[in-house]
C-alpha positions in Angstrom: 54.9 27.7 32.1 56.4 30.0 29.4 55.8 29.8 26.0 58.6 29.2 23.8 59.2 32.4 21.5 59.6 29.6 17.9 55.5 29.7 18.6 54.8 33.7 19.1 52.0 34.4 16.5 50.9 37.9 15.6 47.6 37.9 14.4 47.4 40.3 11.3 43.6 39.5 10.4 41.4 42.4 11.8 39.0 39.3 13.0 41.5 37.4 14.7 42.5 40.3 16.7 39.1 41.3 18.0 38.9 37.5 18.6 41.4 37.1 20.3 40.2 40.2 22.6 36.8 38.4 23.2 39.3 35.3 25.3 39.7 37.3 28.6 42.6 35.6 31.0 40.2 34.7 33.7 37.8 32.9 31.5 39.8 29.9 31.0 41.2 27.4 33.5 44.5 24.7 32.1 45.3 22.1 33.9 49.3 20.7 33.8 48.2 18.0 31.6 46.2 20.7 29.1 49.3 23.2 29.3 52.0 19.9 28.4 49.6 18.8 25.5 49.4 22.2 24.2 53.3 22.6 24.1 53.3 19.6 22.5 51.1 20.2 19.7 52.9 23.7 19.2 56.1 21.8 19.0 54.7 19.5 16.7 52.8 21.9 14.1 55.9 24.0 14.1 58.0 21.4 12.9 55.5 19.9 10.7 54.8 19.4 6.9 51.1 19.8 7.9 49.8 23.7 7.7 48.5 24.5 10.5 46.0 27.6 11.0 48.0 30.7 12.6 44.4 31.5 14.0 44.3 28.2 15.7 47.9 28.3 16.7 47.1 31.7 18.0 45.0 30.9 20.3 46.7 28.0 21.8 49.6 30.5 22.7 47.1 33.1 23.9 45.5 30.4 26.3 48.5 29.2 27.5 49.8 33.0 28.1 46.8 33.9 30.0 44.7 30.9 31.3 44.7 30.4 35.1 45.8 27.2 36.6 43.8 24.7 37.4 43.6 23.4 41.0 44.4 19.9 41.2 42.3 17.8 40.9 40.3 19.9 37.9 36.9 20.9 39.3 34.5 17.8 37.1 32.7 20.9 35.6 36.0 21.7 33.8 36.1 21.3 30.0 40.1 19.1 29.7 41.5 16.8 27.7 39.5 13.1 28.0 36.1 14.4 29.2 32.8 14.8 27.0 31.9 18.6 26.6 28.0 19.4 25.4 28.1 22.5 23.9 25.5 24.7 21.7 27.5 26.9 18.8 25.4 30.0 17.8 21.7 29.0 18.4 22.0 25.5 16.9 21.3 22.5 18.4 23.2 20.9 21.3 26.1 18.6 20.5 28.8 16.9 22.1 32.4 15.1 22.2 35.2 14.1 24.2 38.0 16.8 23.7 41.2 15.2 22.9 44.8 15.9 21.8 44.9 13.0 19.3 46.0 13.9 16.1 43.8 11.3 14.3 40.0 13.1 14.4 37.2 10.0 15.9 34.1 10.1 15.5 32.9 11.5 19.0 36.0 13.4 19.8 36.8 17.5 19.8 40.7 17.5 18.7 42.2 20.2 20.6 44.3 21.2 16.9 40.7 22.7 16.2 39.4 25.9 16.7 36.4 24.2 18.2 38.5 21.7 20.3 40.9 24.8 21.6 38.3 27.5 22.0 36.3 24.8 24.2 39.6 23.7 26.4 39.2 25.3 29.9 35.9 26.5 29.6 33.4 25.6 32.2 29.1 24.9 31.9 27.1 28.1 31.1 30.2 30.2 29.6 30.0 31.6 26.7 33.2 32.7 24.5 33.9 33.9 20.5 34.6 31.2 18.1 36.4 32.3 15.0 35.4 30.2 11.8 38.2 29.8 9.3 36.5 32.1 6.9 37.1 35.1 9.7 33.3 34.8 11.1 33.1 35.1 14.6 30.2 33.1 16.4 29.4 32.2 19.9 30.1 28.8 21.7 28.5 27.7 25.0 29.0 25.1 27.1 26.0 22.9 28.3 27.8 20.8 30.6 31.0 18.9 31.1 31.2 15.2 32.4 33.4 11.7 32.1 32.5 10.2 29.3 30.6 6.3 29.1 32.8 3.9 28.0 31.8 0.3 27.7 34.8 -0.3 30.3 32.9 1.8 33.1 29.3 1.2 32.6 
């Protein structure tokens, strides 16, 4: 899938360049659905009156320049769009949400239009991969596991 040209980002900040270093192609798996929803968002933000991050925006290009595809059916230990990612950011405690391409944050839900949400998208348990902060700090994110979240309409 190519990536429209109106979204090419050049990352100027020294931080967001090594970042952007640290996401190696072969670390990150899209599925169709994941690679549509980014384009969509990218669409969206660039015709938005909402300022979007050009780190965040960044990335979304670089992961859908270099990410692998995804067989179908995703692999369950894939981190997509809809399923409930436990991850551990930088030695803190484990924590998780179901990442998701709604504009509207939930409580329990990793919004891909994060750096959180994207750097997660694609990643699979026991990775490990850079997460640029807003104020240019890079930490470390790791998945715990990945799994279909419990609703009350399937337990």
């Amino acid at each position: 899938m190519a990536v429209s040209k109106e979204f090419t980002y050049h990352a100027t900040d020294t931080n967001a360049s090594q970042f952007l270093g640290h996401c190696r192609s072969s670390e990150y798996s899209l599925t169709v659905a994941d690679r549509i929803g980014i384009e969509r968002f990218l669409r969206f933000a660039a015709n938005s009156h909402v300022v979007y991050s050009p780190i965040l925006i960044g990335l979304l290009q670089h992961k859908l320049r270099n990410s692998r595809p995804a067989p179908d059916p995703a692999p369950a230990s894939l981190a997509t769009s809809g399923r409930e990612v436990t991850y551990m950011i930088s030695g803190t405690g484990a924590v998780k949400g179901v990442l998701s391409f709604g504009l509207v944050c939930r409580a329990g839900e990793l919004p891909v239009h994060t750096l959180l949400g994207a750097t997660l998208l694609g990643m699979k348990p026991l990775q490990k991969s850079a997460l640029l902060n807003e104020d240019g700090d890079i930490g470390t994110v790791v998945v715990l596991n990945v799994a279909t979240p419990h609703t009350p309409e399937h337990t």
